[in-house]
C-alpha positions, 0 to 999 in steps of 0.5 A: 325780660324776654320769654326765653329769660324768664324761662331760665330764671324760674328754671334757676329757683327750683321746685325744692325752693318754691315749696320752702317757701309754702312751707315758710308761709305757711307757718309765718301765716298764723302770725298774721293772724292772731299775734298782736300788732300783726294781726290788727283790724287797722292793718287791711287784709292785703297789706298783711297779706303781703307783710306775710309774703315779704317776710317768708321770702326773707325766712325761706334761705335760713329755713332751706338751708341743709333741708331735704324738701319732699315732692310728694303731694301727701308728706307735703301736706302734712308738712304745711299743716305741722309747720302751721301749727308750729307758727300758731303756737309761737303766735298763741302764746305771745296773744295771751300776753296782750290777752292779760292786758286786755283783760286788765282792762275788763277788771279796771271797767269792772271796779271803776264804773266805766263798764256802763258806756261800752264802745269799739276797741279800735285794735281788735274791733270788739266791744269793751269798756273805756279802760279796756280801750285804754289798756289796749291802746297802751299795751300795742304802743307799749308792745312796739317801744319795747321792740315787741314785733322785732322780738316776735320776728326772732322768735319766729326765725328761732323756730326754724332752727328748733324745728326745720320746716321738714322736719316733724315735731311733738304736739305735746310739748307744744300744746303745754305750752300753749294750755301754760300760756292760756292759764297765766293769762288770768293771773297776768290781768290780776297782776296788772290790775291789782293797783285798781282792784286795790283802791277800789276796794279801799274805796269802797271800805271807806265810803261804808264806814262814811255812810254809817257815820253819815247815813243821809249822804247818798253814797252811791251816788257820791260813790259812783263819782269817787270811785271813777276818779280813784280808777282814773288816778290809779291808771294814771300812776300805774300803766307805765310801769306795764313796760316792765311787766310786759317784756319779762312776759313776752321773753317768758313766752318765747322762750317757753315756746321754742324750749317746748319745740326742742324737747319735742 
């Protein structure tokens, strides 16, 4: 291509379409960075860096659309920072799901014994226990059958129609939102561990009432080994039905979200 061509190409695109496109990037980059899958260790910095740029090229002709785009330095700015904001919260509240199964996890560590041998979760790169491992791993493999990231991806492209990339938006509803999605989180680990949790103290009831009736029994060690196997069992048994759990929260989220983007 010669120079004159490449000249009348970049003419062709237009400044209003390059600064969309920043605006698009800028709230499809927190989904890179702190939405599940999407923002794993095992994804290398260049490899989101260029998913994130892919994917705000394909957004940037839904989003332009009918969009008076300003050229002024200051209005721009805060443009970008809002329509970051705006991506954050969406990716905020769709980490606290996978956050209620991590901290499942924890709990399962917790009653189970297996917080003794702490080790890398390869997703996320922090330390946790064998089951929290275990629930990580389940929950991304579970997050992409469902179709997670292909909801995530519609949801993000929804927030362009809840709030045009030039447009501003209320931070309030947004920031409830996000605090409802931060207090389900919680409840969400209790939901999902509760098989555990309850076997375990089933567990426990039992084997003091055995060392009353059998006091030379060591029971905490013949405890230790019980109570791994009633935590491996229940696992087991319960981590498929996660799916279910998983994608009634996922579509709560979503639409939380992009409902609290219309009010506002």
């Amino acid at each position: 291509m010669s120079q004159a061509q490449l000249s009348h190409a970049l003419a062709g695109i237009g400044t209003g379409n390059v600064f969309a496109f920043f605006l698009v990037l800028a709230r499809v980059t927190p989904l890179f960075l702190v939405a599940p899958a999407f923002s794993s260790p095992m994804l290398v910095p260049r490899v989101r860096s260029v998913l994130a740029v892919a994917i705000a090229l394909g957004l940037t002709p839904l989003a332009r659309h009918g969009q008076t785009i300003p050229k002024d330095v200051l209005p721009l700015v805060g443009l970008l920072i809002e329509n970051f904001l705006v991506g954050l919260g969406l990716a905020y509240t769709i980490a606290c799901v996978f956050g209620a199964i991590q901290g499942a996890g924890v709990f399962a560590d917790s009653f189970g014994g297996f917080s003794f041998g702490q080790q890398v979760d390869p997703v996320n790169g922090n330390p946790g226990g064998s089951m929290t491992n275990l629930y990580t791993m389940v929950g991304l493999a579970l997050f992409l059958a469902i179709g997670g990231d292909a909801w995530t991806l519609r949801g993000f492209s929804a927030t362009f129609r809840a709030v045009p990339i030039a447009d501003s938006f209320q931070a309030k509803p947004l920031i409830a939102a996000a605090e409802s999605a931060c207090a389900s989180l919680l409840v969400g680990a209790v939901e999902i561990a509760a098989p555990v949790i309850l076997a375990i103290i089933i567990t426990d009831i039992a084997l003091g009432m055995i060392s009353k009736v059998v006091p030379q029994m060591n029971v905490f060690a013949v405890g230790f080994t019980v109570k791994v196997g009633v935590t491996l069992l229940i696992v087991g048994v319960s981590l498929p039905f996660m799916a279910g759990w998983m994608s009634n929260a996922l579509e709560g989220s979503l639409a939380t979200t992009l409902q609290s983007l219309k009010i506002g």
